[in-house]
Structure formats: structure tokens, C-alpha cells
C-alpha positions in Angstrom: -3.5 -2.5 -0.8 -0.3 -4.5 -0.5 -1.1 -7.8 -2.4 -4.7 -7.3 -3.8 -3.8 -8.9 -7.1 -1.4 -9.9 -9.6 -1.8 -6.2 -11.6 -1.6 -4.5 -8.4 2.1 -6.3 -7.1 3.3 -5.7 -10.9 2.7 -2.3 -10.6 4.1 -1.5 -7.4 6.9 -3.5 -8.3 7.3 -1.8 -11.6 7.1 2.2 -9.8 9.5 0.9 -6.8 11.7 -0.5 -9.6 11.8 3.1 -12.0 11.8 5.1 -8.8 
């Protein structure tokens, strides 16, 4: 579950980001 997909690194990216 790290880089399953394009949607998947966005939205880690996007929580790590606002967090």
C-alpha cells in the first residue's frame, strides 16, 4: 500500500501534506 497507483500516492501525499 505504498505506491499502488497514481490516486493512492496523491492521497497520501495530500493527508501527509494537511497533517
Amino acid at each position: 500500500m505504498q505506491t499502488d497507483g497514481p490516486v493512492n500516492h496523491r492521497g497520501k501525499t495530500d493527508v501527509r501534506k494537511s497533517s
